[in-house]
Structures are given as C-alpha cells and as structure tokens.
Chimera marker file (.cmm) of the C-alpha trace (Angstrom):
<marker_set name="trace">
<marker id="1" x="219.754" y="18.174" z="151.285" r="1" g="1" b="0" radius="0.5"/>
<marker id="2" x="222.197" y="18.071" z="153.956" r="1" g="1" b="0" radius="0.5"/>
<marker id="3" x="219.523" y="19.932" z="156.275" r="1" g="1" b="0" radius="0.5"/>
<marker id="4" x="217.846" y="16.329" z="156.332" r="1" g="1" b="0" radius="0.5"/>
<marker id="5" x="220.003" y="14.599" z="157.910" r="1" g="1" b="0" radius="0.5"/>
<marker id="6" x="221.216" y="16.673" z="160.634" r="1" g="1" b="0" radius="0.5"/>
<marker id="7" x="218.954" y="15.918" z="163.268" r="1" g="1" b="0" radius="0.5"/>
<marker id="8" x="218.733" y="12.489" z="162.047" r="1" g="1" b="0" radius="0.5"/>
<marker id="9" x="222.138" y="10.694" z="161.039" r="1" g="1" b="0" radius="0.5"/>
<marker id="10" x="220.363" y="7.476" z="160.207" r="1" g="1" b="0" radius="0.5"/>
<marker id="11" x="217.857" y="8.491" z="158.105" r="1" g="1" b="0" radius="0.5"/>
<marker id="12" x="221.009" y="8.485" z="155.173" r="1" g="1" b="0" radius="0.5"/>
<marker id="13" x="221.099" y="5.188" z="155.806" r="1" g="1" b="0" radius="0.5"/>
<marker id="14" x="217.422" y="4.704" z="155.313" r="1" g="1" b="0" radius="0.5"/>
<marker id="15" x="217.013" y="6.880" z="152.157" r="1" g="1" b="0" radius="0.5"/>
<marker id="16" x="220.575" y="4.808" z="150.438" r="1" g="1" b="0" radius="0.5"/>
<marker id="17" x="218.730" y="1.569" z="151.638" r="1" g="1" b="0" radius="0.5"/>
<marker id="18" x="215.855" y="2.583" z="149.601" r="1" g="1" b="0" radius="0.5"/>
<marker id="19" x="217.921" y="3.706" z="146.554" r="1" g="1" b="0" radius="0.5"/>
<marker id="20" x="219.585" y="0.433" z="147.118" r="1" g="1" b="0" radius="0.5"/>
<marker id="21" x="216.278" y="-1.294" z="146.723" r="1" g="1" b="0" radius="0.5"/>
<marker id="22" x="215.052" y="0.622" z="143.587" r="1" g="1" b="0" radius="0.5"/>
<marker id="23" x="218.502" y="-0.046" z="141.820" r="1" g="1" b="0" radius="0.5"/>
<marker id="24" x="219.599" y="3.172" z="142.393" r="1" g="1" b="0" radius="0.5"/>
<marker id="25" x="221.921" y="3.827" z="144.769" r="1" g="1" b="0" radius="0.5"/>
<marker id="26" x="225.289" y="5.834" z="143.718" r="1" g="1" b="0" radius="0.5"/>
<marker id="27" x="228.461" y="4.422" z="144.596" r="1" g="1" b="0" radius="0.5"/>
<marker id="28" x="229.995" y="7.178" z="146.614" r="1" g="1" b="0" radius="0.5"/>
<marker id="29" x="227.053" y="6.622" z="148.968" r="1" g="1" b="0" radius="0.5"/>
<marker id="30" x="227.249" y="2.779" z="149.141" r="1" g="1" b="0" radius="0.5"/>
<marker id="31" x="231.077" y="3.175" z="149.320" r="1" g="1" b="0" radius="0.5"/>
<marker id="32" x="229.873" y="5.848" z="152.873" r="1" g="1" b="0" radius="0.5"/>
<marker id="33" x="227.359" y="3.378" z="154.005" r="1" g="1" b="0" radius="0.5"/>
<marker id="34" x="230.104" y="0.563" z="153.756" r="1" g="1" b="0" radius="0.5"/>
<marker id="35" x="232.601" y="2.487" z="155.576" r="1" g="1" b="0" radius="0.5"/>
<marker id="36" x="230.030" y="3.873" z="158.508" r="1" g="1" b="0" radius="0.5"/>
<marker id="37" x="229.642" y="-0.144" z="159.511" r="1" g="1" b="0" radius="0.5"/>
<marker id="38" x="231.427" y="0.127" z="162.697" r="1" g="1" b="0" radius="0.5"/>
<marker id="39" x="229.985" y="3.274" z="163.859" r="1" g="1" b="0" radius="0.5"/>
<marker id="40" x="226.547" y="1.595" z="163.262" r="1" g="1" b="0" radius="0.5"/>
<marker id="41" x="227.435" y="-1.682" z="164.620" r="1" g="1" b="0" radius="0.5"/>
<marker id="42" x="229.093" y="0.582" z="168.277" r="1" g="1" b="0" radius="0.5"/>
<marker id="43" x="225.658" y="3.093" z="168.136" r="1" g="1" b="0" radius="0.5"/>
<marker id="44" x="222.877" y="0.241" z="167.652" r="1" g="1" b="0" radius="0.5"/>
<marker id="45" x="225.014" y="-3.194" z="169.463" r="1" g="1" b="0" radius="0.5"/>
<marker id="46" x="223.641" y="-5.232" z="165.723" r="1" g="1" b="0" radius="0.5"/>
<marker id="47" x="226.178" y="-6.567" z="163.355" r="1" g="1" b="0" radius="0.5"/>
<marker id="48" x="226.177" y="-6.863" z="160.063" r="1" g="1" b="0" radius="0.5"/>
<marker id="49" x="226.584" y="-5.128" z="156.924" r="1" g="1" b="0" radius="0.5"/>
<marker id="50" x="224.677" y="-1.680" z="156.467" r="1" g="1" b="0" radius="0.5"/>
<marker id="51" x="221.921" y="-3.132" z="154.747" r="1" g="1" b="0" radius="0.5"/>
<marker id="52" x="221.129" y="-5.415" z="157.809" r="1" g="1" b="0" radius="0.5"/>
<marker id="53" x="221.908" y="-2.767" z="160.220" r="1" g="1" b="0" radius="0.5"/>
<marker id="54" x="218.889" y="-0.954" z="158.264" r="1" g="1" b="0" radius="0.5"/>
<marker id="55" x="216.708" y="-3.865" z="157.745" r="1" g="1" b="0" radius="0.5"/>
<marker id="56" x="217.375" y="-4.954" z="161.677" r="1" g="1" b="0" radius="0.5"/>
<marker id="57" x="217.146" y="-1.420" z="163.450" r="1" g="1" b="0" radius="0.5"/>
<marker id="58" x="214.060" y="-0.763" z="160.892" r="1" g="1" b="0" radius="0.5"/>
<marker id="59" x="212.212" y="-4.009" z="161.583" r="1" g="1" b="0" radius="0.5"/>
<marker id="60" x="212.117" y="-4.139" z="157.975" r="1" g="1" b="0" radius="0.5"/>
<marker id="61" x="210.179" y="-7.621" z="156.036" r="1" g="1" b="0" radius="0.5"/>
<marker id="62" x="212.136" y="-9.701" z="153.442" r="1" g="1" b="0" radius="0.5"/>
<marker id="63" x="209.873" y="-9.180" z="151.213" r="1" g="1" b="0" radius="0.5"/>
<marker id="64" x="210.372" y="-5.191" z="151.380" r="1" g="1" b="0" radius="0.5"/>
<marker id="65" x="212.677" y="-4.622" z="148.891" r="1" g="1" b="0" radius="0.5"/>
<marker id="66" x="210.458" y="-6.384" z="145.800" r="1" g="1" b="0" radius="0.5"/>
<marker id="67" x="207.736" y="-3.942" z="146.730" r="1" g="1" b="0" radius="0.5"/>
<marker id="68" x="209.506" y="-0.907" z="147.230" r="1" g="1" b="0" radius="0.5"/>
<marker id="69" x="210.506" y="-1.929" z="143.581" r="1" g="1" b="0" radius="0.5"/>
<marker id="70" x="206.981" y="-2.716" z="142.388" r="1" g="1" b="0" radius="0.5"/>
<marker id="71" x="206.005" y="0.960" z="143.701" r="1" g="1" b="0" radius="0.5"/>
<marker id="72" x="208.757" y="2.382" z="142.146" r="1" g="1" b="0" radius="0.5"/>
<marker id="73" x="208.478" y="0.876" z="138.712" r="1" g="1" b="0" radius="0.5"/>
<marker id="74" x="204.507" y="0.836" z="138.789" r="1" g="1" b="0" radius="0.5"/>
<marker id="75" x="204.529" y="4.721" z="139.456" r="1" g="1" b="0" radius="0.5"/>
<marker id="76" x="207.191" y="5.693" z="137.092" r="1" g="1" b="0" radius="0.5"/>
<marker id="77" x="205.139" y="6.328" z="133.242" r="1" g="1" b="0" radius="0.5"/>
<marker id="78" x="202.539" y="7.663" z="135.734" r="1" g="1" b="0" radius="0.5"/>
<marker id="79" x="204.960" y="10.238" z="137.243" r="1" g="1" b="0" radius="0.5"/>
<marker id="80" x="206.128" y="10.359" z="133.572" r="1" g="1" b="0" radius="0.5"/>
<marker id="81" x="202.831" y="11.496" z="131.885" r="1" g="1" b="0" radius="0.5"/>
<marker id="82" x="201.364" y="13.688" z="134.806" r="1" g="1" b="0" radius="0.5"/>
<marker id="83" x="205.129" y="15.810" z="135.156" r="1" g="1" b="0" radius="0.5"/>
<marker id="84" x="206.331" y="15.268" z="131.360" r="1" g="1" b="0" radius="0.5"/>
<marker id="85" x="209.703" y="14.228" z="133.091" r="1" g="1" b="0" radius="0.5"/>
<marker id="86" x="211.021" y="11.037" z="134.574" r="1" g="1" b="0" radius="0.5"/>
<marker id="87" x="210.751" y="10.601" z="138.709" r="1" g="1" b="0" radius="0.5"/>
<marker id="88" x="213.940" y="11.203" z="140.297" r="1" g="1" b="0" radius="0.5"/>
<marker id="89" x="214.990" y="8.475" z="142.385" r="1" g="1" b="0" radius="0.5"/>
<marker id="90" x="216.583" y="10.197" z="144.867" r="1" g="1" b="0" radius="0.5"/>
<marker id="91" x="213.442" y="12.210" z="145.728" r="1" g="1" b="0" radius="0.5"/>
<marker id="92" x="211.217" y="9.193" z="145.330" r="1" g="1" b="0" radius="0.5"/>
<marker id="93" x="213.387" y="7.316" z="148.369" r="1" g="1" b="0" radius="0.5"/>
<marker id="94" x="213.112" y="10.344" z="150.644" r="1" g="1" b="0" radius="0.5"/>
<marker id="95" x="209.130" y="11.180" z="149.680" r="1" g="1" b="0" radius="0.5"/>
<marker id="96" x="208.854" y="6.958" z="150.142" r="1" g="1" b="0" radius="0.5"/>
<marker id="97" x="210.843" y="7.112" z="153.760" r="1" g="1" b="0" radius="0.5"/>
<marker id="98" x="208.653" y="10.613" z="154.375" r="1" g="1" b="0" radius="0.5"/>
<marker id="99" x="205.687" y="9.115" z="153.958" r="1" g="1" b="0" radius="0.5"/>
<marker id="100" x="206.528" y="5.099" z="155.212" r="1" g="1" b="0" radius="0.5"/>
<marker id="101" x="208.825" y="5.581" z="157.453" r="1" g="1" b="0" radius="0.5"/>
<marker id="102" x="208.434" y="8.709" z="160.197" r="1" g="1" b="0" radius="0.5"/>
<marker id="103" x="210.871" y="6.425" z="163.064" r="1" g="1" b="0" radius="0.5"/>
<marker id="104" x="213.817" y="7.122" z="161.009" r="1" g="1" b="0" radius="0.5"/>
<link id1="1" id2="2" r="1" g="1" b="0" radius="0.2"/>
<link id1="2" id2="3" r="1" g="1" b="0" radius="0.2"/>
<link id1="3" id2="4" r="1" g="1" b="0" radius="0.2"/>
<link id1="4" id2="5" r="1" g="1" b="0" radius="0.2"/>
<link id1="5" id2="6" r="1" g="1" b="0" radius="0.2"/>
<link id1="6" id2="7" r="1" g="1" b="0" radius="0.2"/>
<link id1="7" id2="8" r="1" g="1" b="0" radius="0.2"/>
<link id1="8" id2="9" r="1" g="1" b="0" radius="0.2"/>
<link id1="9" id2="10" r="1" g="1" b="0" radius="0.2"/>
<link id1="10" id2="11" r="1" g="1" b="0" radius="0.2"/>
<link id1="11" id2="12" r="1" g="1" b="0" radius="0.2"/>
<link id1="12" id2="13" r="1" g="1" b="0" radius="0.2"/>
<link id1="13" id2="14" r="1" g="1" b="0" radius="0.2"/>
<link id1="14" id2="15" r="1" g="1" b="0" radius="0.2"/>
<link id1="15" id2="16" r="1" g="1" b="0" radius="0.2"/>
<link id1="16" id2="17" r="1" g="1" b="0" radius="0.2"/>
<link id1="17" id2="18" r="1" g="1" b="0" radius="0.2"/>
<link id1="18" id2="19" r="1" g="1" b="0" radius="0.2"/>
<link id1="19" id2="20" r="1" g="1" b="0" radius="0.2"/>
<link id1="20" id2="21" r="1" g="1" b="0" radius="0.2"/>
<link id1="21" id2="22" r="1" g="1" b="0" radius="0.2"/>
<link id1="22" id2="23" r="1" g="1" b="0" radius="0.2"/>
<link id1="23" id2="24" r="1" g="1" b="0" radius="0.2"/>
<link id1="24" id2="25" r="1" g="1" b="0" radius="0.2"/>
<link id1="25" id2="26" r="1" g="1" b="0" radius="0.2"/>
<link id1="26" id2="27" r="1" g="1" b="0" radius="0.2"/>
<link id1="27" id2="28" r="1" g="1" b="0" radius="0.2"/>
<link id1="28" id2="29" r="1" g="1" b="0" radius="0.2"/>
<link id1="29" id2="30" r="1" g="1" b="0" radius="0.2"/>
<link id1="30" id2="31" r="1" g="1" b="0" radius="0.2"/>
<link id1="31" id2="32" r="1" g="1" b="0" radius="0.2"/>
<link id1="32" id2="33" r="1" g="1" b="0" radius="0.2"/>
<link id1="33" id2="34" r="1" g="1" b="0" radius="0.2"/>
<link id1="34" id2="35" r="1" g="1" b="0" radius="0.2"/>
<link id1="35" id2="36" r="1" g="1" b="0" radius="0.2"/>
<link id1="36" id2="37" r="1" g="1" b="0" radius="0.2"/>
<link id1="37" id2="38" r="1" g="1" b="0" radius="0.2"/>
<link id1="38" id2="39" r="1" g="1" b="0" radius="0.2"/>
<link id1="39" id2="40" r="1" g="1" b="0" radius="0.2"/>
<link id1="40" id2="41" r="1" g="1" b="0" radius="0.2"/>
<link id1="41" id2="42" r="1" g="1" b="0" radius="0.2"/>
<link id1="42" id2="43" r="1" g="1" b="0" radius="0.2"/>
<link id1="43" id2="44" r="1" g="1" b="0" radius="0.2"/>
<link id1="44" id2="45" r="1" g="1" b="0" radius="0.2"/>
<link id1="45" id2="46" r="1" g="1" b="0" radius="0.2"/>
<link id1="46" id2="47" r="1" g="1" b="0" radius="0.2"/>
<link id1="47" id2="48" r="1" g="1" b="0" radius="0.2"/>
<link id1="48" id2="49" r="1" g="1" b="0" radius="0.2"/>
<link id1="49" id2="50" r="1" g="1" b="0" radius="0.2"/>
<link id1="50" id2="51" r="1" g="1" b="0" radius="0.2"/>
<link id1="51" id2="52" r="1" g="1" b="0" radius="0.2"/>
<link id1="52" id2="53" r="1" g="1" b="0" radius="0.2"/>
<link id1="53" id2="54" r="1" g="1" b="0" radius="0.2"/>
<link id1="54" id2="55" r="1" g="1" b="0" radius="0.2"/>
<link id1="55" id2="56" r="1" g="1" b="0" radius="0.2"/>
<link id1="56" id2="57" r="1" g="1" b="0" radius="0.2"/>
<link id1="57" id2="58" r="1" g="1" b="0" radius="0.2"/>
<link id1="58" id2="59" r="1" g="1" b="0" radius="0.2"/>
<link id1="59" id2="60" r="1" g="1" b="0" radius="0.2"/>
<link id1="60" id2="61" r="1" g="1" b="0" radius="0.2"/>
<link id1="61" id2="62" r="1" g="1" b="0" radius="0.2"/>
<link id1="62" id2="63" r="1" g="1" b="0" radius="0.2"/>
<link id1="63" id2="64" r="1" g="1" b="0" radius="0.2"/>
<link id1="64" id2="65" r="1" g="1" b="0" radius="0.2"/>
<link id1="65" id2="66" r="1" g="1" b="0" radius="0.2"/>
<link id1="66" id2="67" r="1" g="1" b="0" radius="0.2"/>
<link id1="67" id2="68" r="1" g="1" b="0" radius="0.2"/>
<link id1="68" id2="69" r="1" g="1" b="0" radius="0.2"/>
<link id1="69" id2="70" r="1" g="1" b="0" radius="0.2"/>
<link id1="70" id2="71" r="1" g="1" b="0" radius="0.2"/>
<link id1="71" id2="72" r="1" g="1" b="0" radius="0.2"/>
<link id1="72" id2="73" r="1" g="1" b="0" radius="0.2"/>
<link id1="73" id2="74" r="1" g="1" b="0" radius="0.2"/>
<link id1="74" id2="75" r="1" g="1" b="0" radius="0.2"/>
<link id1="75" id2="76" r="1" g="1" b="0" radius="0.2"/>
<link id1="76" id2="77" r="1" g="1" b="0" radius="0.2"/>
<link id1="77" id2="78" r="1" g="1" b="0" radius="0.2"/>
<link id1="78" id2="79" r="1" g="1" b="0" radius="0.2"/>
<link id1="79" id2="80" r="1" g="1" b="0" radius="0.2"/>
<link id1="80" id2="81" r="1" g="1" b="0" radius="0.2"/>
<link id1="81" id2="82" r="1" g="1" b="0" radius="0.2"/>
<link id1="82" id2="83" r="1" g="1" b="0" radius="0.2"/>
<link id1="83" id2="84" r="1" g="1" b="0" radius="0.2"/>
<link id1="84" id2="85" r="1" g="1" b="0" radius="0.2"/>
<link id1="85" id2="86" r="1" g="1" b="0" radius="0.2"/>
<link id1="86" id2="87" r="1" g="1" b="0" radius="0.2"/>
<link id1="87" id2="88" r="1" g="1" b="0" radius="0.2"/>
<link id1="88" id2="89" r="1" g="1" b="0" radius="0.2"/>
<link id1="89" id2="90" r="1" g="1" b="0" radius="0.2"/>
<link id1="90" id2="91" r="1" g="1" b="0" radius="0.2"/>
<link id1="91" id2="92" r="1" g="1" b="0" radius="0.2"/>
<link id1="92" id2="93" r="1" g="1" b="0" radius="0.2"/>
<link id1="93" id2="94" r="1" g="1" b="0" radius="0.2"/>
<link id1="94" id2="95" r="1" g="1" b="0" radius="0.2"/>
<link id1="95" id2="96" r="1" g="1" b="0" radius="0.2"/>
<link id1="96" id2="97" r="1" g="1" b="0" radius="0.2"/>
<link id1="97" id2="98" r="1" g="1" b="0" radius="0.2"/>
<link id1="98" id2="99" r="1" g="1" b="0" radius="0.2"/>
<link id1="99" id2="100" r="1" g="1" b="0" radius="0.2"/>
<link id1="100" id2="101" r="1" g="1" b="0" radius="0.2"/>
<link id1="101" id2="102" r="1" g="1" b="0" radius="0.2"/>
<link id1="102" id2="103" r="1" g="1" b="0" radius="0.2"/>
<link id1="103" id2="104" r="1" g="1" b="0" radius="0.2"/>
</marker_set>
C-alpha cells in the first residue's frame, strides 16, 4: 500500500477524506492527517483543517460527502451477494479516488 503514495503524498489525504466520508476512517490516520496541517497549509498557501485543505485543493462540492455515502451504502449487499464477503472500505476509497479522482 505504501507504493501508492510515493509518487503522490496527497493522494493519503484524498483516500482518508473518502474514508472520512463513508464513516470509516481509522484514528491513527485522522490523528496523521491532523498533524500534517501545517505541511499542507506551507505546500498548497490554503488554511484550514485537512478536510478543507482536501475539499479546497480538490475543488470538491458540499454535497460530496452524502453521495460518496449513498454509493457506498447503495453498493454494499451488492458487493455482498456477488463476492459472498463484505466490501472493504479501505479498498472502496482508493478504487472510488482511482476511478473519480485521477488529479490526486
């Protein structure tokens, strides 16, 4: 996994603001996000938490977060009854920033 990011730094950011959205972001990666605010703020000149640095950088819609969660929720019994197992969040953010987002 760490191959993902090493080219692309932010794209951590992007994936955690995803999990964030779908209710599933783990705390030692919020507590990361949270403590990679300055760096952000210095590399992109935007203030804010990490979640507006995102949103900002990312030109991301208010109403993005409700319909990542639709998605997610909509497509889980599906995922469910086609791969007798239940999604996996974490690979649902980076397939959903794979497929949405190819800036990050």
């Amino acid at each position: 996994m760490s191959d993902r990011y090493t080219d692309k730094p932010f794209l951590r950011f992007v994936d955690a603001w995803v999990l964030k959205a779908i209710g599933h972001l783990d705390a030692a990666t919020e507590t990361y996000c949270k403590a990679m605010v300055p760096q952000l703020e210095q590399s992109f000149g935007i203030t804010g938490s990490w979640e507006q640095i995102v949103e900002q950088q990312m030109k991301f819609g208010p109403d993005l977060p409700a319909q990542i969660r639709k998605i997610w929720s909509d497509g889980q019994a599906r995922f469910q009854a086609g791969n007798g197992m239940a999604p996996d969040p974490v690979q649902f953010a980076m397939i959903f920033v794979d497929r949405n987002f190819n800036r990050a």
